[in-house]
C-alpha positions in Angstrom: -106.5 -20.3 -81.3 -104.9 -18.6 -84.3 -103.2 -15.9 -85.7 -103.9 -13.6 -89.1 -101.6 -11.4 -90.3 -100.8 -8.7 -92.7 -98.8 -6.5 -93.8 -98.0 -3.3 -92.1 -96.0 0.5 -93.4 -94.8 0.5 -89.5 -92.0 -2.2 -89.6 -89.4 -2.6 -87.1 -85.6 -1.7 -88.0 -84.0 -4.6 -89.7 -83.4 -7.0 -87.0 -83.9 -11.0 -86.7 -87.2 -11.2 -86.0 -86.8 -14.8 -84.7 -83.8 -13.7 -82.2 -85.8 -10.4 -81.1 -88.9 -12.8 -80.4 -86.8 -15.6 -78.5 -85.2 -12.7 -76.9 -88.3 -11.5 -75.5 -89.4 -14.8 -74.8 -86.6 -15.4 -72.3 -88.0 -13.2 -70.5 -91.0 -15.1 -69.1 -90.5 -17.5 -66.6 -92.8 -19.7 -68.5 -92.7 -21.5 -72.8 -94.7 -19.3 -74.9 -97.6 -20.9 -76.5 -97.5 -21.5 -80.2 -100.4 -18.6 -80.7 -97.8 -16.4 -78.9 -95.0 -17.0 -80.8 -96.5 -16.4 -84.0 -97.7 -13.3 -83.3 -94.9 -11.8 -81.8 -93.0 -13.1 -84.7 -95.3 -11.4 -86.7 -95.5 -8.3 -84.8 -91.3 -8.0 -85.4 -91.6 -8.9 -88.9 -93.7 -5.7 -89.1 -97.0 -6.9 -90.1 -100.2 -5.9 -88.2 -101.2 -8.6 -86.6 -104.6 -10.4 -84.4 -104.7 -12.1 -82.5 -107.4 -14.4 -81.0 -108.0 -16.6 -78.3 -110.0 -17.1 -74.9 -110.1 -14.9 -72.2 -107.2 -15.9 -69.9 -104.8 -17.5 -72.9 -102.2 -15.2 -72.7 -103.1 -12.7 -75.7 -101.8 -9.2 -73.9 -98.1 -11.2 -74.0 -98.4 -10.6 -77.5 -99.4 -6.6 -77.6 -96.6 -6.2 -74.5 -93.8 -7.5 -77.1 -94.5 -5.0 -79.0 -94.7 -2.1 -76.7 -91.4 -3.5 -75.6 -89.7 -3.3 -79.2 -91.3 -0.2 -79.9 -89.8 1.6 -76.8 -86.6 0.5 -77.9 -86.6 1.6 -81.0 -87.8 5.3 -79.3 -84.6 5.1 -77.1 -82.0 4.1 -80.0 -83.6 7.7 -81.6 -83.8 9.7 -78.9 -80.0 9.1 -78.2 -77.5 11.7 -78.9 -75.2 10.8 -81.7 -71.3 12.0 -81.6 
C-alpha cells in the first residue's frame, strides 16, 4: 500500500497539517493505518494526492478528511465578519 503525491494550487489555509490530521484522526474509534496518515497529511499540506490500496483497506478515510477540512474552510468564509 502506498501513497504518491504532488503538489497542488488548492492548499488549505496555513494550519499544522500534522495537528489538523491527528485532529481528524481522533475522530475514529480506531489507529489510522500508516497509508492513511500519509495521505491525509498530504491532503492538508495541499498536495493532490493517491492513494492506493485494496478494496476494503480504508482508502475513502482519506478522501472524507478532506471533505471534512474543505467544509471548514467554506464555513470560516461564509461567516459574517463585524
Amino acid at each position: 500500500m502506498g501513497v504518491v503525491s504532488g503538489h497542488s494550487p488548492d492548499s488549505l489555509d496555513p494550519i499544522d497539517p500534522v495537528a489538523l490530521v491527528e485532529e481528524f484522526a481522533s475522530g475514529y474509534p480506531f489507529d489510522l493505518d500508516d497509508f492513511q496518515r500519509r495521505g491525509c497529511l498530504a491532503l492538508a499540506s495541499g498536495q493532490s494526492t493517491l492513494v492506493a490500496a485494496p478494496t476494503g483497506a480504508g482508502k475513502t478515510v482519506v478522501g472524507s478528511s478532506r471533505c471534512g477540512w474543505r467544509s471548514a474552510r467554506a464555513a470560516r468564509r461564509s461567516t459574517p465578519r463585524r
